[in-house]
VOGU-3710 file (C-alpha; in Angstrom, 3 decimals, decimal comma):
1> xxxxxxxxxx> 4,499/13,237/19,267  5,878/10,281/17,204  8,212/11,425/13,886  9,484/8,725/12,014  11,417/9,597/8,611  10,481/7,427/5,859  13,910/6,562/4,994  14,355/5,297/7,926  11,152/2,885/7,820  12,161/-0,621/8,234
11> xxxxxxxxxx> 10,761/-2,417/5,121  9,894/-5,690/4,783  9,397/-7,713/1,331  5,321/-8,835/1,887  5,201/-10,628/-1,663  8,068/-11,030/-4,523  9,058/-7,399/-5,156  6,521/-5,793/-2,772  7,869/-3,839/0,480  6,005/-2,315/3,332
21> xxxxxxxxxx> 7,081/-0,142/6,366  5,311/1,153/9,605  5,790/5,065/9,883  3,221/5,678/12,797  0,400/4,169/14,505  -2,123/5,364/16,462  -5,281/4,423/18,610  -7,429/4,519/15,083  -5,240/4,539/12,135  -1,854/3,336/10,800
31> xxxxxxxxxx> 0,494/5,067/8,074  2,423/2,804/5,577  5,314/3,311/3,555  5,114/0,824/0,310  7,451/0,375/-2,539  6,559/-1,965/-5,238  9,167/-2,758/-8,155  8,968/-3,179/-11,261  7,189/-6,100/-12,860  6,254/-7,090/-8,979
41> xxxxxxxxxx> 2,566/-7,775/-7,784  0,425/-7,315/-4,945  -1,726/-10,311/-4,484  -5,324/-9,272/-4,304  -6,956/-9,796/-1,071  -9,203/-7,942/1,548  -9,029/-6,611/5,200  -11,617/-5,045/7,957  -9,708/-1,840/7,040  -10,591/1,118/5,119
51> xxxxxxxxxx> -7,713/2,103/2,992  -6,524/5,100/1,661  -3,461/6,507/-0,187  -1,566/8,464/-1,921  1,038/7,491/-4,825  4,359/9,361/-3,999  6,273/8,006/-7,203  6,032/6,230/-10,426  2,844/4,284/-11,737  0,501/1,362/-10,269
61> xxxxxxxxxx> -2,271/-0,040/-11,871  -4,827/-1,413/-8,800  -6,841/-4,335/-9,820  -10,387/-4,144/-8,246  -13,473/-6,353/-8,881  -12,532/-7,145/-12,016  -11,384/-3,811/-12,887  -8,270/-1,911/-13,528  -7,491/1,761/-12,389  -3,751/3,264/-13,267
71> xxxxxxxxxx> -2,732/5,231/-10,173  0,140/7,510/-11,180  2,519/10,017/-8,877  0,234/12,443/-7,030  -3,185/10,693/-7,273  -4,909/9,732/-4,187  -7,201/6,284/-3,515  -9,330/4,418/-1,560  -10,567/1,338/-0,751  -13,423/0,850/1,366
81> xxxxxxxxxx> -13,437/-2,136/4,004  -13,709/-5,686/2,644  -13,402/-4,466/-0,711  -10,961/-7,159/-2,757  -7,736/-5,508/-3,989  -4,292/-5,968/-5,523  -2,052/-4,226/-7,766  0,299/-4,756/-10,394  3,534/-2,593/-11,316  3,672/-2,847/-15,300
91> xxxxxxxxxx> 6,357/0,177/-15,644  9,969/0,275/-15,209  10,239/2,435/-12,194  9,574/1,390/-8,469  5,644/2,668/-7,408  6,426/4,374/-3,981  3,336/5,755/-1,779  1,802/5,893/1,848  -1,473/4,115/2,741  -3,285/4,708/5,777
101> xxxxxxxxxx> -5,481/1,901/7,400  -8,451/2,662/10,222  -8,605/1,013/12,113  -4,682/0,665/12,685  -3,008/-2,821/11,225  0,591/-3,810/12,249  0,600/-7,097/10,452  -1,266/-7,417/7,076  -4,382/-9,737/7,564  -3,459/-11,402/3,898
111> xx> -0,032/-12,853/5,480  -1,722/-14,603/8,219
//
């Protein structure tokens, strides 16, 4: 068995104001830790992966094929492989959640 706290995540700044951890990988999935601050963006992009999530804290608004869906604490989301995604924090608290990727990514396909 693996435990990793998520304080104890090592979190790394992926875009101005955006932060991602590892908390456990496996043979078919991977479990991030993200934190985005205030006024910060994720730039949209796409990935192989299926994504889904689940907002721990504050509010994110996800921007998706020209839409826009508010994600606030204790909603849950997905994104289905190759879809094109981003998201935007437009409040003045940090947007913490987990996201879980299948198959499992260590390094975010975006940043390559």
């Amino acid at each position: 068995m693996d435990h990793v706290k998520a304080a104890d995540a090592a979190l790394e700044e992926v875009a101005d104001g955006v932060y991602l951890g590892d908390l456990s990988t496996g043979d078919r999935a991977s479990m991030k830790y993200w934190r985005v601050e205030p006024g910060a963006t994720l730039p949209s992009h796409e990935h192989e992966h299926e994504q889904i999530g689940y907002v721990l804290q504050g509010t994110l608004t996800a921007i998706v094929d020209g839409g826009e869906v508010v994600l606030e604490e204790g909603d849950a989301y997905r994104f289905p492989s190759n879809e094109r995604h981003g998201a935007e924090n437009r409040s003045d608290e940090p947007a913490v959640g987990l996201g879980v990727l299948s198959p499992p990514r260590t390094v975010p396909d975006w940043r390559e």
